[in-house]
LODREN-70105 format. One line per field, with one value per residue (C-alpha): x, y, z. Coordinates in nm, 4 decimals, decimal comma, always signed. Example, Ala and Ser with C-alpha at 12.3 -4.5 7.8 and 13.67 -1.06 7.14 Angstrom:
residues 2
xx c(+1,2300 | +1,3670);
yy c(-0,4500 | -0,1060);
zz c(+0,7800 | +0,7140);
end
This chain:
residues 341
xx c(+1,7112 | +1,4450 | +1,2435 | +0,9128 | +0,6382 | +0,3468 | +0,0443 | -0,1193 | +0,2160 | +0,2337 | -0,1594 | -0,0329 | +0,2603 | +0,0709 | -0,2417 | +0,0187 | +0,2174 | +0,4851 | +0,4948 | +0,7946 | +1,0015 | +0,9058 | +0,9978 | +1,3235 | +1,3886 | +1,3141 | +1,4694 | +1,1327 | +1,2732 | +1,3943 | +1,0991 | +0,8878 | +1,2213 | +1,2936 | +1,5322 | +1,5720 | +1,3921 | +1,5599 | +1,2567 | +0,9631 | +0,6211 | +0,4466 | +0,0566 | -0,0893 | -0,0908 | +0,1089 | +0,3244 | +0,6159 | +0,9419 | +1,1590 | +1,5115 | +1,5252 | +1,3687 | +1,0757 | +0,7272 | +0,8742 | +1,2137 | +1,2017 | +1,0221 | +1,2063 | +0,9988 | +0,6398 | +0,5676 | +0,3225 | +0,1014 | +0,2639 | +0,5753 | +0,8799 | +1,1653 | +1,5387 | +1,5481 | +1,9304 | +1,8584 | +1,6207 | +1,6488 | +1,4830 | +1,1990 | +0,8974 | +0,6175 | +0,3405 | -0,0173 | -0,0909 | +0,0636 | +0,2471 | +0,4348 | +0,5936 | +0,8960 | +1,0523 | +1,1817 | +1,3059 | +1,5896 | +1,5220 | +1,8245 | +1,7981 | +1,5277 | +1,5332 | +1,3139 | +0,9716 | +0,7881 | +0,7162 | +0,3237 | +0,2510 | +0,5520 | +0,5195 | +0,8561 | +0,8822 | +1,1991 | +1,2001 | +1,2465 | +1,1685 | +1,0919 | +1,1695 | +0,8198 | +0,6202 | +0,4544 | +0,3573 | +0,0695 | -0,2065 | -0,5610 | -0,6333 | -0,4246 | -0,1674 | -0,1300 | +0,0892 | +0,2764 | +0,3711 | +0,7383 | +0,7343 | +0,6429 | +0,3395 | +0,1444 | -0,1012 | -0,3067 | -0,4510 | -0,7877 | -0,5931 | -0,2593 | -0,1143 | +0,0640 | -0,1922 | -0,5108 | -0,7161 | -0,6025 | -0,7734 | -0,7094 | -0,3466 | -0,1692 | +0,0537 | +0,4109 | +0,3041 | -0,0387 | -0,1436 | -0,3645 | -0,4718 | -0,2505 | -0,5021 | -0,2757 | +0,0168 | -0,0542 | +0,2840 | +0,1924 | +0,4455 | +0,3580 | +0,4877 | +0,7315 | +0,5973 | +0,4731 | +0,1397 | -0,0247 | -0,3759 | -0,5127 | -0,8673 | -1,0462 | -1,3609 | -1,5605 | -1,5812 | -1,5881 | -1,3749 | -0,9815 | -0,6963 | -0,3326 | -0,0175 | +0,3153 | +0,4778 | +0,7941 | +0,6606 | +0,4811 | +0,6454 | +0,4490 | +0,4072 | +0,5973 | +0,3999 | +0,6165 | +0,4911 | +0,1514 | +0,1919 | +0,0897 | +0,3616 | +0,4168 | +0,1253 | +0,3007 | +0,1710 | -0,1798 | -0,4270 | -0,5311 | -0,2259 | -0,2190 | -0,3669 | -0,3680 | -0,4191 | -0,5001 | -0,3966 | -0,5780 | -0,4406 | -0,0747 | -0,1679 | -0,0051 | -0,0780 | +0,0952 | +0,0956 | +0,1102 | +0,2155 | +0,1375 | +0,2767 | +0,5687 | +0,4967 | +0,6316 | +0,4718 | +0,4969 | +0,3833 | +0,2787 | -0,0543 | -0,3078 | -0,6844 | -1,0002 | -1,0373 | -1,3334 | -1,6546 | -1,5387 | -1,3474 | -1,2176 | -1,4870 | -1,3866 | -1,3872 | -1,3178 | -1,3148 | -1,1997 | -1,0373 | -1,2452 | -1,2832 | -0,9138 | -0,7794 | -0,4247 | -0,5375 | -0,9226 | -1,0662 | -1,1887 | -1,4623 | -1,7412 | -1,9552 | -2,3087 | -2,2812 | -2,4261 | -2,1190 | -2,0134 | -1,6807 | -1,6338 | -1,2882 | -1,1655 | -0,8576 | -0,8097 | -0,5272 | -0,5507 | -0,2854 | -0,2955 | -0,6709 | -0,7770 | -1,1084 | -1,1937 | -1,5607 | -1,8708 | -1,8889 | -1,5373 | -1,3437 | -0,9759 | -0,5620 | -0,4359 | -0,1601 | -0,1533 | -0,0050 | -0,2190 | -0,0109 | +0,2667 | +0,1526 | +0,1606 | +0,0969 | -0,2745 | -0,5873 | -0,6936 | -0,8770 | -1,2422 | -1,2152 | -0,9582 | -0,6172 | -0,3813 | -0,0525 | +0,2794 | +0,2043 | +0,4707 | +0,3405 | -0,0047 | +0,1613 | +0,2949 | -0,0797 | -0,1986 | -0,0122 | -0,0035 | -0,3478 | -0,6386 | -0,8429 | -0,5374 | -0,6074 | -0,4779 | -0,2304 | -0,3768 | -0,7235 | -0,8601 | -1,0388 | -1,1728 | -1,4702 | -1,4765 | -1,6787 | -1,6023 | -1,2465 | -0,9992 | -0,7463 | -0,8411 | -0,8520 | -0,8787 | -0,8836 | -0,9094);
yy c(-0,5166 | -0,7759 | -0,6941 | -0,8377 | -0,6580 | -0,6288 | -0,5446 | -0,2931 | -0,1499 | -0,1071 | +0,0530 | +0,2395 | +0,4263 | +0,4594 | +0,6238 | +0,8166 | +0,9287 | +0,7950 | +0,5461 | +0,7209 | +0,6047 | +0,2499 | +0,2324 | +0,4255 | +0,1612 | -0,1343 | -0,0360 | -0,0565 | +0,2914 | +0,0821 | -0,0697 | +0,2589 | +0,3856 | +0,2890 | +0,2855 | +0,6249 | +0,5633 | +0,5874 | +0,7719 | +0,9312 | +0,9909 | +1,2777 | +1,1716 | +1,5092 | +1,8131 | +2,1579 | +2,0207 | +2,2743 | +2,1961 | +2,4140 | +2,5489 | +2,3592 | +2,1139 | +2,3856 | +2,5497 | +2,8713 | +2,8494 | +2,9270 | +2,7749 | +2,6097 | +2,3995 | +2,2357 | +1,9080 | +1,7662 | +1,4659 | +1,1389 | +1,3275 | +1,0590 | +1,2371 | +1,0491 | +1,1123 | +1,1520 | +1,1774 | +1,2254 | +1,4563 | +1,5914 | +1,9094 | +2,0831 | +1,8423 | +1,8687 | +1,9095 | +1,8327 | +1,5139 | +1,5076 | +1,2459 | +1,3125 | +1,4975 | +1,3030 | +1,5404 | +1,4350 | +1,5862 | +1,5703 | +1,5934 | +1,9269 | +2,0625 | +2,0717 | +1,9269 | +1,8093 | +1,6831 | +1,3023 | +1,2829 | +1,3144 | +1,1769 | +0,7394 | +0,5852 | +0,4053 | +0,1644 | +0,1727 | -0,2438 | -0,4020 | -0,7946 | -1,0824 | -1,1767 | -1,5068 | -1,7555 | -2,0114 | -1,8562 | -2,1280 | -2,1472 | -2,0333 | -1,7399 | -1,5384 | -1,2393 | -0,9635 | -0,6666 | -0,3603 | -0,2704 | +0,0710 | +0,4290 | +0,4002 | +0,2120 | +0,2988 | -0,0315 | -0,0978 | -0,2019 | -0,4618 | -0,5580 | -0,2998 | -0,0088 | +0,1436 | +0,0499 | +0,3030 | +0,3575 | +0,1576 | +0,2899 | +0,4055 | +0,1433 | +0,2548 | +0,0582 | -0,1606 | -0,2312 | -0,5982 | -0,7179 | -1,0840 | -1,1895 | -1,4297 | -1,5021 | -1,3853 | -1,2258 | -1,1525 | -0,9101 | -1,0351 | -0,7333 | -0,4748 | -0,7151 | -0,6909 | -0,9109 | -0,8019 | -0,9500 | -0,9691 | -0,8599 | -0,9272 | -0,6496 | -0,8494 | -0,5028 | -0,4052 | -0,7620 | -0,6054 | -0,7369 | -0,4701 | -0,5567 | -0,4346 | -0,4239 | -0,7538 | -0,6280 | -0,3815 | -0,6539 | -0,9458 | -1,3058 | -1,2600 | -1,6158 | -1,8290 | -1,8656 | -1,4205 | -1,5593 | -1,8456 | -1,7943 | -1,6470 | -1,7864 | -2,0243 | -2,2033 | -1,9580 | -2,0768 | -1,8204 | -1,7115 | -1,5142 | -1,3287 | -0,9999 | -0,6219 | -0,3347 | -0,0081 | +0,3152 | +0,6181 | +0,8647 | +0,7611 | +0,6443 | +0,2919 | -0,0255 | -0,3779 | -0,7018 | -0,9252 | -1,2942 | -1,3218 | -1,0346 | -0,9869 | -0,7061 | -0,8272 | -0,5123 | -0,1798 | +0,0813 | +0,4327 | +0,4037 | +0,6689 | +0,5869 | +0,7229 | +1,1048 | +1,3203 | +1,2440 | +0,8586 | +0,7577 | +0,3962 | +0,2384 | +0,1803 | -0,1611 | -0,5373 | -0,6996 | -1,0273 | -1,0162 | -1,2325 | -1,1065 | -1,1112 | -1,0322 | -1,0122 | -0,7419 | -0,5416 | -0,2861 | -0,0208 | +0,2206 | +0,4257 | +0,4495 | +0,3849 | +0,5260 | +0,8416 | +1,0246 | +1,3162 | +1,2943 | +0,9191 | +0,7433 | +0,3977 | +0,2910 | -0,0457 | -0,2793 | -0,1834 | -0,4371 | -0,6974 | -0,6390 | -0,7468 | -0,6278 | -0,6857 | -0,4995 | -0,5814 | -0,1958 | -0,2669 | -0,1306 | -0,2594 | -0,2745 | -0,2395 | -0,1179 | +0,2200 | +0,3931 | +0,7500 | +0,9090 | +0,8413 | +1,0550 | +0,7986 | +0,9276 | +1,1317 | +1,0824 | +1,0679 | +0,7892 | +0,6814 | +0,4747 | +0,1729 | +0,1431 | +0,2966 | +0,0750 | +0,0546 | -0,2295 | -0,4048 | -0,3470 | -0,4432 | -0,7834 | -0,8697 | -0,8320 | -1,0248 | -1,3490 | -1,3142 | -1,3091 | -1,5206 | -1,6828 | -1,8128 | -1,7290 | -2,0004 | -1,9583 | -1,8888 | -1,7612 | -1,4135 | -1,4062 | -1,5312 | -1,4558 | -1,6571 | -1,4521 | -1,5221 | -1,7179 | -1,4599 | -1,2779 | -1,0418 | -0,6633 | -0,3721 | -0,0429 | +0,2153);
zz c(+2,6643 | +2,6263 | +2,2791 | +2,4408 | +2,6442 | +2,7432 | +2,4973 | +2,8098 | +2,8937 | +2,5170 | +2,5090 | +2,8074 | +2,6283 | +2,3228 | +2,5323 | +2,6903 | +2,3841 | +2,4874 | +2,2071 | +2,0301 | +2,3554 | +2,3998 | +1,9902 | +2,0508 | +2,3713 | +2,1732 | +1,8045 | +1,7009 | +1,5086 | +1,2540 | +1,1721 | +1,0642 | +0,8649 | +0,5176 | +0,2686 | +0,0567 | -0,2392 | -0,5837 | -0,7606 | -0,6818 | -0,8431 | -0,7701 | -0,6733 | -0,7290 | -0,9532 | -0,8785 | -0,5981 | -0,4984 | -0,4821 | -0,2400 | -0,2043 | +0,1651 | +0,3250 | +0,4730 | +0,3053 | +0,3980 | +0,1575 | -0,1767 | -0,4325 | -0,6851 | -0,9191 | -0,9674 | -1,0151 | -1,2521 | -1,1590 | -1,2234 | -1,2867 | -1,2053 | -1,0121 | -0,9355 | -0,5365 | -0,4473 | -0,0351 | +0,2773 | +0,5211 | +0,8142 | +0,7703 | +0,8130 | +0,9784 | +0,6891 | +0,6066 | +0,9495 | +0,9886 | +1,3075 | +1,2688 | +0,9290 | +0,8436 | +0,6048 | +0,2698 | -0,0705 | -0,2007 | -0,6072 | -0,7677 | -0,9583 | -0,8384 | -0,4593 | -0,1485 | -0,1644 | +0,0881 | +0,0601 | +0,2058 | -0,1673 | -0,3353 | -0,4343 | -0,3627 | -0,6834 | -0,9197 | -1,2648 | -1,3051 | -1,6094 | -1,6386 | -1,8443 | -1,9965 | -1,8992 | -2,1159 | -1,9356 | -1,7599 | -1,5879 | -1,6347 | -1,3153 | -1,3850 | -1,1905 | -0,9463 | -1,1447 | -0,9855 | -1,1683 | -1,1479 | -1,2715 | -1,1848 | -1,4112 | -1,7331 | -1,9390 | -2,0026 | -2,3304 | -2,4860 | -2,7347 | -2,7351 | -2,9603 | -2,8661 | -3,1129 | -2,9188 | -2,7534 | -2,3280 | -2,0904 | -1,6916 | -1,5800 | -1,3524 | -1,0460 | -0,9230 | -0,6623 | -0,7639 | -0,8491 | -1,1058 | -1,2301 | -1,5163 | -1,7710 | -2,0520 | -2,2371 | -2,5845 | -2,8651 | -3,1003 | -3,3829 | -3,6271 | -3,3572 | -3,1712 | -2,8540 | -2,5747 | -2,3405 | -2,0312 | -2,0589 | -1,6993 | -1,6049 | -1,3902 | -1,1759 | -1,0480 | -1,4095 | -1,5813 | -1,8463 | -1,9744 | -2,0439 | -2,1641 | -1,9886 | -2,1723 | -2,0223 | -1,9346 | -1,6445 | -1,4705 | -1,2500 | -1,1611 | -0,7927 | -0,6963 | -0,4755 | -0,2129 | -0,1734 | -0,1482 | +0,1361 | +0,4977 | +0,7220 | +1,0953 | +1,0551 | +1,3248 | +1,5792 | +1,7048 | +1,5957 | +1,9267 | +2,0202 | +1,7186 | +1,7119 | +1,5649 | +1,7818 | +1,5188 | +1,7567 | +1,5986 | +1,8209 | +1,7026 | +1,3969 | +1,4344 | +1,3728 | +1,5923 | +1,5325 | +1,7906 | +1,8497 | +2,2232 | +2,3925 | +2,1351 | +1,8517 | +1,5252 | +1,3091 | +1,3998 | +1,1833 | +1,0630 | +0,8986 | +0,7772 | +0,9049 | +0,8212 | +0,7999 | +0,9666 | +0,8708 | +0,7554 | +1,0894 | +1,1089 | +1,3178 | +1,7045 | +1,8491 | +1,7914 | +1,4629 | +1,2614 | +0,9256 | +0,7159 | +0,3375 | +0,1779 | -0,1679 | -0,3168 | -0,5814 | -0,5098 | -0,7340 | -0,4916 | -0,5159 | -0,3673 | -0,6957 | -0,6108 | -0,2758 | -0,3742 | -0,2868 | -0,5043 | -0,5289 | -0,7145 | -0,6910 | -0,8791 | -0,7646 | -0,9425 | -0,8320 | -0,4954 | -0,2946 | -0,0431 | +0,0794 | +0,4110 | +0,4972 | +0,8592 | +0,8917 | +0,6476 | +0,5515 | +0,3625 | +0,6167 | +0,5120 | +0,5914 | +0,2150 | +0,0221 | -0,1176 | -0,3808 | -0,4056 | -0,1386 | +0,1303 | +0,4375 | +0,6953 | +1,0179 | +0,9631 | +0,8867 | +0,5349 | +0,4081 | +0,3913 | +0,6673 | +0,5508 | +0,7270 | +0,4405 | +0,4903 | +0,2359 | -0,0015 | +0,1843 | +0,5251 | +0,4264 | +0,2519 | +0,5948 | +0,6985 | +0,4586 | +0,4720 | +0,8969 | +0,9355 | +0,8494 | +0,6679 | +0,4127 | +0,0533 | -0,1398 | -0,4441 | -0,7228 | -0,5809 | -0,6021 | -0,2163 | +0,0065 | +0,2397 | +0,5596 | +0,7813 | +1,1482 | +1,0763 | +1,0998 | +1,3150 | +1,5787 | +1,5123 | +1,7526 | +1,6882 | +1,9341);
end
């Protein structure tokens, strides 16, 4: 079967909700599966564990927050809290199922430190469950924030601490204009060739995103042929995703998010936030995200919550281009068409 059609046969299924059939017909499956993770973190406090894969079994265990679990399968279960389109258990060797809206896929992966780090500096990646930054680069030093696997931060120098024999990266945070340290070996140099534009060969008009809320997908087009098809978790009542047609424009590898100052009550920092393109002036965003893993519902404040490596596709197919070794850019009225609807 030809893998191309049309994009209003494709807004036709997806109106129609038959989406799940054109995917099926065109292996598209594939695409929104992944491989079973080998660990979990558990993003919230007092999450049950059951006896089988269902919120009616038995429960078995409670996880902490930040707890880090070894996940020996996934299987099939209960659809949950109100996602639709999520069924998706962990099996947690030893304890039982738990359902993965709440659960980080995460490695344990540690690194060979860098020296040679350039003025400019360079984009970082944490490669396991969790770190706990530091003020100074002593495992002495009072905490800074915690960092999350997956998140990216903007490596400044490397720092050896020759009394304690260890080696830090000094990471610079620009909402907060303050510098923590990281322990070296749980952070990787992004390598440029992660950073360059992907199918810049295709001319910019025939690439485009359509944002389905109803199905909660997101597709990339080139022309008439998807090359991204996705789960993704939009805005949640009361901070919808906006309706209509946008441009990304305003694109960072690594953004410090929050809503302080916006008179809100309930204040979140999420710092490290990956592969950032914004494509409304209200900060309405595709980005990584590592706070939950309930694709499939609404639950944001009105970004397009991707995987990180969903939302890295995003960011290197659309434009404007960041080059390496830049923080963002901000090209207003240069980027790639967005629809959402």
């Amino acid at each position: 079967m030809d893998l191309i059609f049309s994009r209003r046969d494709f807004l036709k299924a997806s109106g129609a909700g038959l989406l799940g059939l054109f995917l099926a017909d065109l292996r598209f499956d594939r695409v929104l599966a992944a491989e079973t993770p080998k660990q979990g973190r558990s993003t919230i406090s007092g999450m049950d564990v059951f006896s089988e894969p269902f919120f009616n079994a038995n429960k078995t265990y409670v996880l902490r927050k930040d707890e880090v679990v070894d996940i020996r399968a996934e299987v099939q279960g209960d659809y949950g809290y109100g996602n639709p389109f999520n069924a998706i258990w962990y099996q947690i060797n030893g304890y039982g199922y738990a359902y993965s809206g709440p659960i980080q896929p995460v490695e344990t992966l540690h690194q060979k430190p860098v020296f040679d780090i350039p003025e400019i500096g360079v984009l970082g990646e944490i490669t396991v469950p969790f770190s706990d930054t530091r003020r100074t680069s002593s495992v002495l030093a009072d905490r800074g924030y915690r960092v999350y696997y997956s998140t990216t931060h903007w490596i400044t120098d490397t720092v050896v601490n020759r009394g304690e024999k260890s080696i830090w990266y000094k990471i610079y945070d620009r909402l907060i204009q303050e510098s923590f340290y990281v322990p070296a070996h749980e952070m990787r140099i992004v390598p440029p060739d992660e950073l360059r534009p992907l199918a810049s060969e295709v001319p910019e008009e025939k690439k485009r995103i359509y944002v389905d809320l109803a199905t909660q997908t997101v597709t990339a087009f080139e022309g008439e042929k998807p090359v991204l098809v996705t789960r993704c978790a939009s805005g949640a009542k009361g901070t919808e995703t906006p309706v209509g047609e946008f441009r990304t424009y305003h694109k960072g590898p690594s953004i410090h998010m929050t809503n302080q100052g916006d008179g809100t009550e309930n204040t979140y920092h999420l710092p490290g936030v990956p592969w950032v393109s914004f494509f409304t002036g209200s900060g309405v965003a595709f980005h990584g995200t590592y706070w939950h893993n309930d694709y499939g519902r609404p639950s944001s404040r009105g970004c397009v919550n991707l995987t990180p490596s969903e939302s890295k596709f995003i960011y290197r197919w659309t434009r404007p281009d960041v080059p390496v070794g830049t923080p963002y850019v901000n090209q207003l009225g240069e980027g790639t068409l967005v629809q959402v609807a």
